[in-house]
C-alpha positions in Angstrom: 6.3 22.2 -15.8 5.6 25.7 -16.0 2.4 26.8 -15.0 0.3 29.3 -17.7 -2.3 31.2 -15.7 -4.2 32.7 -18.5 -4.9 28.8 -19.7 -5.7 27.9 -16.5 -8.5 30.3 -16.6 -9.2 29.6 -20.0 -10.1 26.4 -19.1 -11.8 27.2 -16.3 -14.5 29.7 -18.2 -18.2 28.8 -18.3 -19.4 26.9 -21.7 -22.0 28.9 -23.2 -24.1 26.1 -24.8 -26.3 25.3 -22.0 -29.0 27.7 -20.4 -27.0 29.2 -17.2 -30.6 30.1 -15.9 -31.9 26.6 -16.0 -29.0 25.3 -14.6 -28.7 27.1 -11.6 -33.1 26.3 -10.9 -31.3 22.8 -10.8 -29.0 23.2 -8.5 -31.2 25.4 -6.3 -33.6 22.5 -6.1 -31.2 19.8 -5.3 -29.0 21.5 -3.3 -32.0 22.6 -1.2 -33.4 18.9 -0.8 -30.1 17.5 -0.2 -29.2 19.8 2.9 -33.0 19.6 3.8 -31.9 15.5 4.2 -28.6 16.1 5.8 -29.3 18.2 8.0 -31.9 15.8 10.1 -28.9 13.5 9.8 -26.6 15.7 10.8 -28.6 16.2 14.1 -28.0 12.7 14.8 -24.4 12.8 14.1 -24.1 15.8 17.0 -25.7 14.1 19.7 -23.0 10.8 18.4 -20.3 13.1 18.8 -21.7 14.6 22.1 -21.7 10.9 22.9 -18.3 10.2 21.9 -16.7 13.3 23.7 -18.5 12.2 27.1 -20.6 15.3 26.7 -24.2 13.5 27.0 -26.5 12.6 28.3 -26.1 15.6 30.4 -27.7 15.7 34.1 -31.0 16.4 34.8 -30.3 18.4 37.9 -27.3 20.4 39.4 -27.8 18.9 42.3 -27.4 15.5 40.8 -24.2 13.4 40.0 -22.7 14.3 36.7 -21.1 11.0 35.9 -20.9 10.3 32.0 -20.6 6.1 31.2 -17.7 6.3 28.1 -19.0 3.4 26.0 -19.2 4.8 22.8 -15.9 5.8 23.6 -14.3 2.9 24.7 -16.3 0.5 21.7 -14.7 3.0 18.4 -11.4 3.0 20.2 -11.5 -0.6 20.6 -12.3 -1.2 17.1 -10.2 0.8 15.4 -6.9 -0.6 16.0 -8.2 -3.9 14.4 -9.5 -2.4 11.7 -6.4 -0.3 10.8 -4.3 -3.2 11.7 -6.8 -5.1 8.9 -6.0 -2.7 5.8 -2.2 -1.2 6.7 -1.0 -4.9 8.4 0.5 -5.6 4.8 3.0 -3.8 2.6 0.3 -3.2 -0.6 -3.2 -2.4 0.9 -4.0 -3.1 -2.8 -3.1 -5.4 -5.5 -3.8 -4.8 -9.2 -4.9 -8.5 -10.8 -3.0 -8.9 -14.3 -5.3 -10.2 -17.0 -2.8 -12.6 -18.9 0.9 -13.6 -18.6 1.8 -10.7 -20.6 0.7 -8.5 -17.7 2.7 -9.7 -14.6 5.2 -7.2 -14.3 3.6 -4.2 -15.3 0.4 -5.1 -12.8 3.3 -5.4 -10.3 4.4 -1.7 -11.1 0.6 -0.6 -10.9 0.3 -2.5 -7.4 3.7 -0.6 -6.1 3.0 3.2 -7.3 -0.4 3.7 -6.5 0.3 2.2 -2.6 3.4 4.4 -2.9 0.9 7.3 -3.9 -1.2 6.6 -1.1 0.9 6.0 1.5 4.4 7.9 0.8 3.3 10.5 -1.6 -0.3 11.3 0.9 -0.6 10.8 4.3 -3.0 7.5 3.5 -2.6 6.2 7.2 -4.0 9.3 9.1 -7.1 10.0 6.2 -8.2 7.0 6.3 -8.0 6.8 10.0 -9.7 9.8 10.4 -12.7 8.7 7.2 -12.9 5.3 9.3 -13.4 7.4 13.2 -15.9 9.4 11.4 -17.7 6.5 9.7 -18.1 4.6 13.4 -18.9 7.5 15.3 -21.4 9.9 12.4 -22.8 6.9 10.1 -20.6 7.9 7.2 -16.8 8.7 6.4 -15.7 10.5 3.4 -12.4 10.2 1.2 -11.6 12.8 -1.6 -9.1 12.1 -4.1 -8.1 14.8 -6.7 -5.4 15.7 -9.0 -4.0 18.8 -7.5 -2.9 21.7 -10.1 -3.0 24.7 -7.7 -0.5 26.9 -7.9 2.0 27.5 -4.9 4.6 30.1 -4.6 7.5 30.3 -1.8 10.4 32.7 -1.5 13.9 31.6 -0.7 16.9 33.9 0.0 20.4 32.5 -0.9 23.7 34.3 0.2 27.5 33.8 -1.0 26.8 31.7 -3.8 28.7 31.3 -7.0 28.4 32.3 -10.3 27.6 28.7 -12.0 25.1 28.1 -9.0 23.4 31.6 -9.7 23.1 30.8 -13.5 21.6 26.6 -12.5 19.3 28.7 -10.4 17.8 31.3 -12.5 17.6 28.8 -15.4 14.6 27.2 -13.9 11.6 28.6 -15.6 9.6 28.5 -12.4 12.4 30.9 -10.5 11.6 34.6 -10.4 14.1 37.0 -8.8 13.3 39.6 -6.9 16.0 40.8 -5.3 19.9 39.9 -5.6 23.4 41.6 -4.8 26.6 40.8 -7.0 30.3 41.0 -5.1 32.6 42.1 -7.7 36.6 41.7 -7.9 38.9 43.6 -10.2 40.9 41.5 -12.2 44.1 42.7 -14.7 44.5 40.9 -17.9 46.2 40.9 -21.0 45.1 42.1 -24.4 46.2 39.8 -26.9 46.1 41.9 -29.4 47.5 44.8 -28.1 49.5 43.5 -25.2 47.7 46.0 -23.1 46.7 45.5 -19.4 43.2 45.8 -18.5 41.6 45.7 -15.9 38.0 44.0 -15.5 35.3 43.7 -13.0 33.9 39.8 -12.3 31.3 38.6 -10.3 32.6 36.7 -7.2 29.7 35.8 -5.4 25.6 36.7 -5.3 23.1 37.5 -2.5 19.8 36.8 -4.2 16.3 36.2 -3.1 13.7 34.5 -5.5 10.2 33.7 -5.6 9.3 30.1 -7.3 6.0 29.2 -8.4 5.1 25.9 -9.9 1.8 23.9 -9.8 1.4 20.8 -7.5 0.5 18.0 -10.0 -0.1 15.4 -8.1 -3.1 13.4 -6.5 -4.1 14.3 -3.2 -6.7 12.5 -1.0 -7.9 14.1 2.3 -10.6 13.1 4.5 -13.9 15.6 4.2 -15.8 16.6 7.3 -19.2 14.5 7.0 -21.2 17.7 7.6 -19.7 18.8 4.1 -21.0 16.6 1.8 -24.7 16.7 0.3 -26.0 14.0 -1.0 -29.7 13.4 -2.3 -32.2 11.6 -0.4 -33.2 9.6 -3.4 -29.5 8.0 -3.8 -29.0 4.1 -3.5 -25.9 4.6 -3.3 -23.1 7.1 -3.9 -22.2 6.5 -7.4 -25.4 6.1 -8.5 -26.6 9.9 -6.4 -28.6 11.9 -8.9 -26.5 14.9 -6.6 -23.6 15.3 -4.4 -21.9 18.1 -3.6 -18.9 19.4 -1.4 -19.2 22.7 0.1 -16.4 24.4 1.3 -15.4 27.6 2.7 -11.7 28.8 0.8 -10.0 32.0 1.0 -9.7 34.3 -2.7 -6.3 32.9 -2.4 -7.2 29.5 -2.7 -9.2 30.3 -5.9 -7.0 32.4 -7.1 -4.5 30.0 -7.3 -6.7 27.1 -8.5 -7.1 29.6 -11.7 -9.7 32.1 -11.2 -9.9 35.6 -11.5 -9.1 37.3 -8.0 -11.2 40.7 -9.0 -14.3 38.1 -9.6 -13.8 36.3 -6.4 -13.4 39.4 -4.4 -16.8 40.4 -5.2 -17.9 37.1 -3.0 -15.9 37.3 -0.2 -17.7 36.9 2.7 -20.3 35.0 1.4 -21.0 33.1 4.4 -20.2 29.7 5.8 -20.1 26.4 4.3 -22.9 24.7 6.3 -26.2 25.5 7.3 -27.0 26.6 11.0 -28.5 23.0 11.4 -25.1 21.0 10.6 -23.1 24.0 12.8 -24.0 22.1 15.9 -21.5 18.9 14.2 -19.2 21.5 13.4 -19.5 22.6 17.0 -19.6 19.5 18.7 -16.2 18.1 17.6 -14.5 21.2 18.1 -16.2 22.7 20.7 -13.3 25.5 20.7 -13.5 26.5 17.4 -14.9 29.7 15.8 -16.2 29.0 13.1 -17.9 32.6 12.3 -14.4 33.3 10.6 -11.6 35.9 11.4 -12.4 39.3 9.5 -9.0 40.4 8.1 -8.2 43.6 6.3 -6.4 41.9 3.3 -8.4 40.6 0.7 -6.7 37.6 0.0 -7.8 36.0 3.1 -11.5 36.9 2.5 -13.4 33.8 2.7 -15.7 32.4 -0.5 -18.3 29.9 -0.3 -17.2 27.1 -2.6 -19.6 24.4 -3.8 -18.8 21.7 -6.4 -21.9 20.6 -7.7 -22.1 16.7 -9.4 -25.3 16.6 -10.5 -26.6 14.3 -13.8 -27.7 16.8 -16.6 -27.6 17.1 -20.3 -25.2 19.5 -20.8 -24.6 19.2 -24.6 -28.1 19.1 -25.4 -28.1 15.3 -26.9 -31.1 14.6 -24.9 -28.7 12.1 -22.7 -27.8 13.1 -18.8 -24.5 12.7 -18.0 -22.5 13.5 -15.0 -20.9 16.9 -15.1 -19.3 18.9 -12.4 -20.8 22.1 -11.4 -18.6 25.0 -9.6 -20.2 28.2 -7.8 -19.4 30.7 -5.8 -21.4 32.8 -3.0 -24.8 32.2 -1.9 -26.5 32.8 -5.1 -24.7 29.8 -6.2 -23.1 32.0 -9.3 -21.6 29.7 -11.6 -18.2 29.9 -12.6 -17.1 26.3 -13.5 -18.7 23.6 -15.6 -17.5 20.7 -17.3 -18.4 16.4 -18.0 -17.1 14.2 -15.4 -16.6 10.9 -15.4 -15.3 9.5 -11.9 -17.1 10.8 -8.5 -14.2 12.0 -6.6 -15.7 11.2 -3.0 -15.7 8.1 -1.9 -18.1 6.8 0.8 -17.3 4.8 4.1 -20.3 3.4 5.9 -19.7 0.9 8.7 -23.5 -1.1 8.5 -25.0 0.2 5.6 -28.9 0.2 5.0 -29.9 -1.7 1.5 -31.4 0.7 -1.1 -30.4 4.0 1.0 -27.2 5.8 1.0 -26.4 6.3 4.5 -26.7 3.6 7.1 -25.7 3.1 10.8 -22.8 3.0 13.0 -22.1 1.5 16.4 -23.1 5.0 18.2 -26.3 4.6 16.8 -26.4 1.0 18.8 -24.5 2.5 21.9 -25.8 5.9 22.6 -29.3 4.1 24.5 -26.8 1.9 26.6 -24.2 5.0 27.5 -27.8 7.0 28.5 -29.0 4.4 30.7 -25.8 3.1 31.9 -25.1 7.1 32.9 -28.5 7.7 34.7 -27.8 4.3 36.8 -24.9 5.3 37.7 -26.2 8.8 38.7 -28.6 7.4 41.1 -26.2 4.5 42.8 -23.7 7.5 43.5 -26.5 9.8 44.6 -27.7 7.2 47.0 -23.9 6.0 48.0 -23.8 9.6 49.0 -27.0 9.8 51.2 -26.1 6.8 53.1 -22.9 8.3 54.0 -23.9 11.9 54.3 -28.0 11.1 55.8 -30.4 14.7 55.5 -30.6 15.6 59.3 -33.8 16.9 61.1 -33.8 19.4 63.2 -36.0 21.4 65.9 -36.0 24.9 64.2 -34.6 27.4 67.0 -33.1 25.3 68.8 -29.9 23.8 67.4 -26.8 26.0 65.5 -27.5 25.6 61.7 -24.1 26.2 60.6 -22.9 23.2 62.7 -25.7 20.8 61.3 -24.9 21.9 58.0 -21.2 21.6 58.8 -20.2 18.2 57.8 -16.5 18.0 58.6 -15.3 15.2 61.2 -14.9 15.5 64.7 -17.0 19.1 64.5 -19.6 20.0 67.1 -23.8 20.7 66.7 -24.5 23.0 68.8 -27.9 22.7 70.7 -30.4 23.9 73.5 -31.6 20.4 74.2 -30.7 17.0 73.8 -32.2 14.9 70.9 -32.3 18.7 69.1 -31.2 16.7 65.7 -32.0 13.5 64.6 -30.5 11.8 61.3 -32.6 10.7 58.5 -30.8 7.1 57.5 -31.2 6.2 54.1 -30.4 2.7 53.1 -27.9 2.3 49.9 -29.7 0.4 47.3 -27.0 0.9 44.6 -26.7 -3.1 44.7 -30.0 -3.5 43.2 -28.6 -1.8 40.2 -25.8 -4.0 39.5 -27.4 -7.0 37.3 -29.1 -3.9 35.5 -25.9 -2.9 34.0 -24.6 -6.2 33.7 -27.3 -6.7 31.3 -26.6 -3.1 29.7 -22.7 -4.5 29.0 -24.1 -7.7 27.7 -26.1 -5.7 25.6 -23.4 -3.7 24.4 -21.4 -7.3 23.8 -23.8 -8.5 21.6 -24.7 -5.1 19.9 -20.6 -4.3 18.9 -19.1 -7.7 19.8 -16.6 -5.6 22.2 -16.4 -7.6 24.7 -13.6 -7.9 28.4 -13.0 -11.1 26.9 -12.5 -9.8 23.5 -10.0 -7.7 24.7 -7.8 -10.0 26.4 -9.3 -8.5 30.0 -10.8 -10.6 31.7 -8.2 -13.5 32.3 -10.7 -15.5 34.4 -13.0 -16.3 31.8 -10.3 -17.1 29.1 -8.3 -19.3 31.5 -11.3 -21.2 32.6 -12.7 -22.6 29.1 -10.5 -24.9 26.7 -8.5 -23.5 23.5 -11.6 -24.3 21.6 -14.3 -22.1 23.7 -11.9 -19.3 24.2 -11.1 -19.2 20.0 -14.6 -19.0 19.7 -15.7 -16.4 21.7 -12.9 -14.9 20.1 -14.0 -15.2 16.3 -17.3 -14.5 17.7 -16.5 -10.9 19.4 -14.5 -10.2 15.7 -17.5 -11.2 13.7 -18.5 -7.4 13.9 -15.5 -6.0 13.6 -14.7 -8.2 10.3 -18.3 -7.7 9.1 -17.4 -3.5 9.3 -14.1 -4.1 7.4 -15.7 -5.6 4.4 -18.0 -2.7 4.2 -14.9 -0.5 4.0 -13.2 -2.6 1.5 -15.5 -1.5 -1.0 -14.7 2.1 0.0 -10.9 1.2 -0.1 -11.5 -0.3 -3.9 -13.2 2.5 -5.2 -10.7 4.9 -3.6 -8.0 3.2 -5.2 -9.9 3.0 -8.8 -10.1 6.8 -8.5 -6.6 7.2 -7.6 -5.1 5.2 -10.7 -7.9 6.5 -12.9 -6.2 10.4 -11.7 -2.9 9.4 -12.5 -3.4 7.9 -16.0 -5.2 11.0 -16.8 -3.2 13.9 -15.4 0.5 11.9 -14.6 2.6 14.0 -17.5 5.7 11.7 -18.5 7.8 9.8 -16.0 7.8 10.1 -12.0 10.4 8.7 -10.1 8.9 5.9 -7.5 11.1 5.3 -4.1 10.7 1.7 -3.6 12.7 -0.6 -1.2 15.5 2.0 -1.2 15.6 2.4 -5.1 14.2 4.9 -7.5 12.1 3.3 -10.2 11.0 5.2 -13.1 7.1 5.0 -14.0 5.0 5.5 -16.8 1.1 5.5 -15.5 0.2 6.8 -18.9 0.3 3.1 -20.5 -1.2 1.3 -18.0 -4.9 -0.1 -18.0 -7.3 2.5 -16.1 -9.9 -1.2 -15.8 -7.2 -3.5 -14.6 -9.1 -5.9 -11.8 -7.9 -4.8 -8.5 -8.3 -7.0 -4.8 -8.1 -5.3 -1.5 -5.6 -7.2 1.2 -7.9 -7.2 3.9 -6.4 -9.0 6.8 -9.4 -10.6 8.3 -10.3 -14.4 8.5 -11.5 -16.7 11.2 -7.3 -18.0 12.0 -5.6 -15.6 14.1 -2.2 -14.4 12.8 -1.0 -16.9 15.0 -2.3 -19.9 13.2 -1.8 -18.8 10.1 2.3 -18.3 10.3 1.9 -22.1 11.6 0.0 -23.1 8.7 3.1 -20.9 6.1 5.3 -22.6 8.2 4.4 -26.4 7.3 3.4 -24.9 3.7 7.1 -24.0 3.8 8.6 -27.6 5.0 6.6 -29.4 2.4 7.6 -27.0 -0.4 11.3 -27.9 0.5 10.7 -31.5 0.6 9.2 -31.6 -3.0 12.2 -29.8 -4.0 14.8 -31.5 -2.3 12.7 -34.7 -3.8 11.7 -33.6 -7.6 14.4 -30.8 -7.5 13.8 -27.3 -8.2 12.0 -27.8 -11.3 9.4 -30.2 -10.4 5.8 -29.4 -11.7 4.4 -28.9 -8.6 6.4 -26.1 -6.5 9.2 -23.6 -8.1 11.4 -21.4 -6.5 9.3 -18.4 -7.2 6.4 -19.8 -5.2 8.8 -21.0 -2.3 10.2 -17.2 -1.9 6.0 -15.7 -1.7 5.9 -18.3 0.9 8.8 -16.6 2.8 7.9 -13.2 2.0 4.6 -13.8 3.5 5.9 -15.0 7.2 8.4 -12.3 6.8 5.2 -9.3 6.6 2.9 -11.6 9.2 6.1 -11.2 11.6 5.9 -7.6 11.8 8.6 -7.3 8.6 7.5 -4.2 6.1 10.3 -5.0 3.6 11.1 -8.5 3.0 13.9 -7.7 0.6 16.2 -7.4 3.8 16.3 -10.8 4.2 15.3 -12.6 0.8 15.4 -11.8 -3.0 11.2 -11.9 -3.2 11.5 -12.3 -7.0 13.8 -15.2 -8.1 15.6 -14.7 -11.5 14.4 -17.2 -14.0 16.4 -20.8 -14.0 18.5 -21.7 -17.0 17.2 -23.7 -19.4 17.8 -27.3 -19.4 20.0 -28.9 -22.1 17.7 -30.2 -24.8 18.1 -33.9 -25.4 19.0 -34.7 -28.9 15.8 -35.2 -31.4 15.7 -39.2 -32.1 16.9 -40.4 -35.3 14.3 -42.2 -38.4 14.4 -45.3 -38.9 15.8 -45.0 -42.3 18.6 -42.7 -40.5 18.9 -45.8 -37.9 19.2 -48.1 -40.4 21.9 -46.8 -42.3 24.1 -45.9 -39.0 23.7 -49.8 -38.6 24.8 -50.2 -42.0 27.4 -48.1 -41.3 28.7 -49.3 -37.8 28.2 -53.0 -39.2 31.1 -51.9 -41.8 33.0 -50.2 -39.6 33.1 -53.0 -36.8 34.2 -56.1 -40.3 37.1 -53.0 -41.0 38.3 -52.8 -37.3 38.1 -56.7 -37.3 40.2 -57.0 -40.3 42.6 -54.8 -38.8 42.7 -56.8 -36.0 43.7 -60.0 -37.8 46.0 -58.7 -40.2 48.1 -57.2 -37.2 47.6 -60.7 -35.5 48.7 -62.5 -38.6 51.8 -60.3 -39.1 52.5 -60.6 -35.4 52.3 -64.6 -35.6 54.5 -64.4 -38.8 57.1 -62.6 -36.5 57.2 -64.9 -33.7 56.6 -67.4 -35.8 60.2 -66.1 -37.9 61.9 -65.3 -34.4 61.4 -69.0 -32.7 62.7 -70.8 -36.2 65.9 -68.1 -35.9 66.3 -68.6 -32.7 66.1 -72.6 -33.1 68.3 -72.3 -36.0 70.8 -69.9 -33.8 70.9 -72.6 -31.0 71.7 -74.8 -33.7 74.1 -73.2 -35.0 75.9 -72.1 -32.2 76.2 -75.7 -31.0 77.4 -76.7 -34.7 80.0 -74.1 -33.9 81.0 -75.4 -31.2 81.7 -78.6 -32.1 83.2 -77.6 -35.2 85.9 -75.4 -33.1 86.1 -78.3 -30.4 87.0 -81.1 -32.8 89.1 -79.5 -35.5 90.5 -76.2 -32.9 89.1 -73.9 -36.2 88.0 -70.4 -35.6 84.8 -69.3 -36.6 83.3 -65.5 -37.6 80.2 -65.5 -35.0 79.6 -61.9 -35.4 78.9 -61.8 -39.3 76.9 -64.7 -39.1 74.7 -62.9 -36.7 74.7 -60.0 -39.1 73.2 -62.1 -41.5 70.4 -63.9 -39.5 69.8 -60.1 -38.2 69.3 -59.1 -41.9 67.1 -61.6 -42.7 64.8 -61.3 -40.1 64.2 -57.4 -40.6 63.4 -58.5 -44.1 60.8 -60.9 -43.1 59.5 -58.1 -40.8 59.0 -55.6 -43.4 57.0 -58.3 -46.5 54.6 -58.9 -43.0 53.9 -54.9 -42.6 53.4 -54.5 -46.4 51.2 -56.9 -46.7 48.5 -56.4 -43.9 48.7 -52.5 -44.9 48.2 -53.7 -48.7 44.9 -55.1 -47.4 43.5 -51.9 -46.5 44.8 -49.6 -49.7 43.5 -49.4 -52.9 46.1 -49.1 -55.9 46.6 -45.2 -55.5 47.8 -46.2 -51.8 44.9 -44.6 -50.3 43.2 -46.4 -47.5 39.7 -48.0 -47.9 36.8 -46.9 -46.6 
């Protein structure tokens, strides 16, 4: 699509029907008790991140040991594989609910983009990593989704190609050249006309270098420092904040490229830092190598501008009503330059034990900083008395023993004195041993504070193999409790991250976008779809390890097969499609991302059975009775005219064949007594004659009984 500056500015212009003056008194107001709030918050989150770092509690003396216990450390690395394991163990972190049957497939397509937004098209795994870190360690993690118009320009140089490339290249709209170099050859050809040879220059090959610019359209979601986001003291909860607002510090190129006027912007650059002095410490504390002062270039493109984006509830049209609208200002005078409704908060909040009725809650740093202190300063004084007892303070007689060799304490060295018994040790006894059950407590504490525990973690292998399965599976849900406990609280940030990110692209997607999905490109349409579909977050956790659960799929699995193998595949109780989730489900829990490698996850539909025929009346019974009733007396009479006529025939053939015996005895008696010859062979003739004719009156007259007059059969 091809970007148009001058509307992007347009657009961007302030609306003239609200009092600018009044307006900005607002924001002044809120802004100022928002970072009034954050700010003593922001302390807090320091010292966590001093904490975190293995920076605090720092010693109290330089002669002292400097040893720094790690446990807020070792308590957010130890839960954060779980909990990432929790939301990204599964293919679709989220799953859009359809409302009716109608719904299936297309809630399907919603369910695959927006994970393939998230996770393909954004780096989902590392912002929310890094919005989940913040959230244990500095109370509260933030997520920003947006839809991403900024303009971005890149040059490319292309040498040798050809002439059809160079034309598909400079076709595109968003393609400026700059600089290009044609290679020519001379070629003779024929006039047709004239039959003249001439001789014509045409382009070979071209050296060109372009500049392409084209917007981004697309959402993006990053994580946002914590120390960036105001929010009002007032708030219950995010959504509900009468202000929020996200500072930022972006060069005139930035804004410039978002759409505003680079001679405006200019006139703010260098307008200072995007947090106060007070949250600079946060800033300072998780990078401690950072400048953050800024790098003061001579081009004015790379100028810095303070950037605030204001959400704050105000009637804008003058309807009496407050509604959300964004606010967007530049410089420390907080000069307006942007504002406009809004509907959907693009931050999204990530708080791992939050406080009813406030905002911001607490984090396990808040619950582990006390234990890392005292667990520090414990181990500070068992090493400082460990060192004591093997280095004791010596005394001396002044003047009369070397001072360098007391002081020297490397083995086998001599001390140097006038008189014996010169320099005596001081022994100290090592008490470090009466510190020990102290911070066994302190790690119990810990335990029951995080639910990180040795045994937890699969360290301590006495304890597990020492208890039955039952004991060790509950001190195993037990130590997860926490952990589980911190993941639901981010399941509501994952839902309303999600919302926002199919809200953005039913808004802003323009036509069709091409979704890569299990090694096919899938076109999709987000302008259709429902922007309130229900929506449910896969979050891994329950009290059945991963373990138990592929056991219990795997029985589910046998007892599918044996209903079908019983009912067959289209029993009432289990179908094929339900079989295959089945399989598709121990395929993911065994470390499978795609299950289509192995298994077609959505079965075709089945054929449709033959229909059985519909059941006669019983008038249209009663007259196919009627009607075999008359066709079983007509095969019946068949049957005994043909038996009749047969009988007739045997009947004629055993009276000829009686009267041929007979005659053929008569015969020969007749040539026996009187030596007469006799014609045997036309007397057969005859008898043959005869019987054929008998024959035939027997066929006529079983076919007459079936005929009507007209010699056409009855019935």
């Amino acid at each position: 699509m091809e970007y148009d500056k001058d509307q992007a500015i347009e657009e961007l212009q302030v609306e003239d029907s609200y009092n600018e003056e009044e307006l900005q008194g607002v924001l002044k107001s809120e802004m100022d008790d928002a970072k009034d709030f954050i700010d003593q918050i922001d302390q807090d989150r320091a010292d966590a991140t001093d904490y975190y770092l293995g920076n605090s509690p720092t010693a109290q003396s330089s002669m002292q040991s400097e040893f720094v216990s790690t446990d807020v450390r070792d308590s957010v690395l130890f839960m954060l594989p779980s909990i990432m394991r929790t939301f990204f163990g599964t293919t679709k972190i989220v799953e859009f609910i359809p409302h009716g049957p109608e719904d299936i497939q297309l809630a399907k397509q919603q369910t695959d983009y927006i994970n393939y937004v998230i996770q393909q098209k954004n780096p989902g795994f590392k912002v929310l990593y890094d919005a989940f870190k913040d959230a244990l360690i500095r109370k509260t993690g933030f997520v920003k989704a947006y839809w991403d118009d900024s303009i971005t320009a890149s040059t490319h140089e292309y040498t040798d190609i050809s002439p059809e490339a160079y034309q598909a290249l400079i076709m595109d709209v968003n393609v400026e050249v700059i600089e290009e170099k044609i290679e020519m050859q001379s070629m003779t050809i024929i006039n047709p006309e004239t039959g003249e040879e001439i001789t014509q220059e045409t382009p070979v090959s071209y050296d060109v270098k372009i500049r392409r610019v084209k917007a981004k359209d697309q959402v993006v979601i990053e994580a946002v420092p914590t120390e960036e986001i105001l929010i009002s003291r007032h708030a219950r909860d995010l959504n509900s904040s009468p202000y929020v607002a996200h500072r930022m510090v972006k060069t005139v190129s930035d804004l410039v490229a978002m759409g505003y006027d680079k001679e405006q912007m200019e006139q703010f650059a260098g307008s200072g830092s995007a947090v106060d002095e007070d949250s600079y410490d946060l800033e300072q504390a998780r990078n401690p190598y950072a400048d953050f002062t800024g790098v003061d270039r001579a081009d004015s493109n790379s100028k810095s501008v303070l950037y605030v984006e204001h959400y704050v509830f105000y009637d804008l049209d003058g309807d009496g009503i407050d509604e959300r609208i964004r606010v967007c200002t530049v410089g420390n005078g907080l000069n307006i330059v942007n504002s406009t409704p809004w509907d959907d908060l693009p931050i999204t909040l990530f708080c791992p034990d939050p406080e009813p009725h406030t905002s911001i809650g607490s984090c396990p740093a808040d619950y582990l900083m006390p234990i890392q202190a005292a667990k520090s300063q414990i181990m500070r004084d068992t090493l400082d008395s460990l060192g004591h007892a093997i280095f004791p303070r010596m005394g001396i007689v002044e003047g009369q023993v070397n001072i360098d060799d007391v002081l020297n304490t490397d083995i086998g060295q001599p001390i140097r004195m006038r008189a014996p018994g010169m320099v005596q040790p001081f022994s100290v006894p090592f008490v470090g041993k009466e510190a020990f059950p102290v911070l066994s407590y302190l790690d119990e504490a810990k335990e029951n504070r995080t639910g990180v525990s040795k045994a937890s973690a699969g360290l301590n292998a006495e304890a597990l193999q020492s208890t039955t399965s039952a004991a060790v599976a509950a001190t195993m849900s037990g130590a997860q409790g926490r952990v589980e406990l911190i993941c639901r609280h981010f399941a509501d940030g994952m839902k309303d991250l999600f919302k926002l990110v199919n809200s953005l692209v039913i808004k802003h997607q323009e036509g069709q976008d091409m979704m890569r999905l299990n090694n096919q490109f899938i076109p999709v349409d987000p302008r259709y779809w429902d922007a309130d579909k229900d929506m449910v977050i896969n979050v891994g956790i329950s009290k059945n390890s991963d373990e138990e659960k592929f056991q219990v799929l795997t029985a589910l699995s046998q007892k599918q097969e044996q209903i079908m193998q019983t009912l067959g595949p289209n029993n009432p109780l289990v179908n094929l499609q339900q079989y295959a989730n089945t399989l598709t489900k121990m395929i993911e829990m065994a470390g499978f991302k795609d299950a289509t490698t192995f298994i077609n996850t959505t079965v075709p539909p089945m054929p449709p059975q033959p229909q059985e025929p519909a059941k006669p009346s019983p008038e249209e019974m009663l007259a196919q009775a009627e009607a075999m009733k008359a066709q079983n007396l007509a095969q019946k009479a068949i049957i005994d005219a043909e038996t009749d006529r047969m009988k007739i025939i045997m009947d004629d053939d055993r009276n000829r064949d009686e009267h041929e015996a007979t005659l053929k005895l008569k015969i020969a008696e007749l040539q026996a007594k009187y030596g007469a010859q006799v014609n045997v062979a036309e007397i057969n003739a005859i008898m043959e004659r005869d019987r054929e004719a008998i024959r035939q009156v027997a066929k006529n007259q079983s076919q007459g009984m079936f005929t009507n007059g007209n010699n056409q059969p009855i019935g």
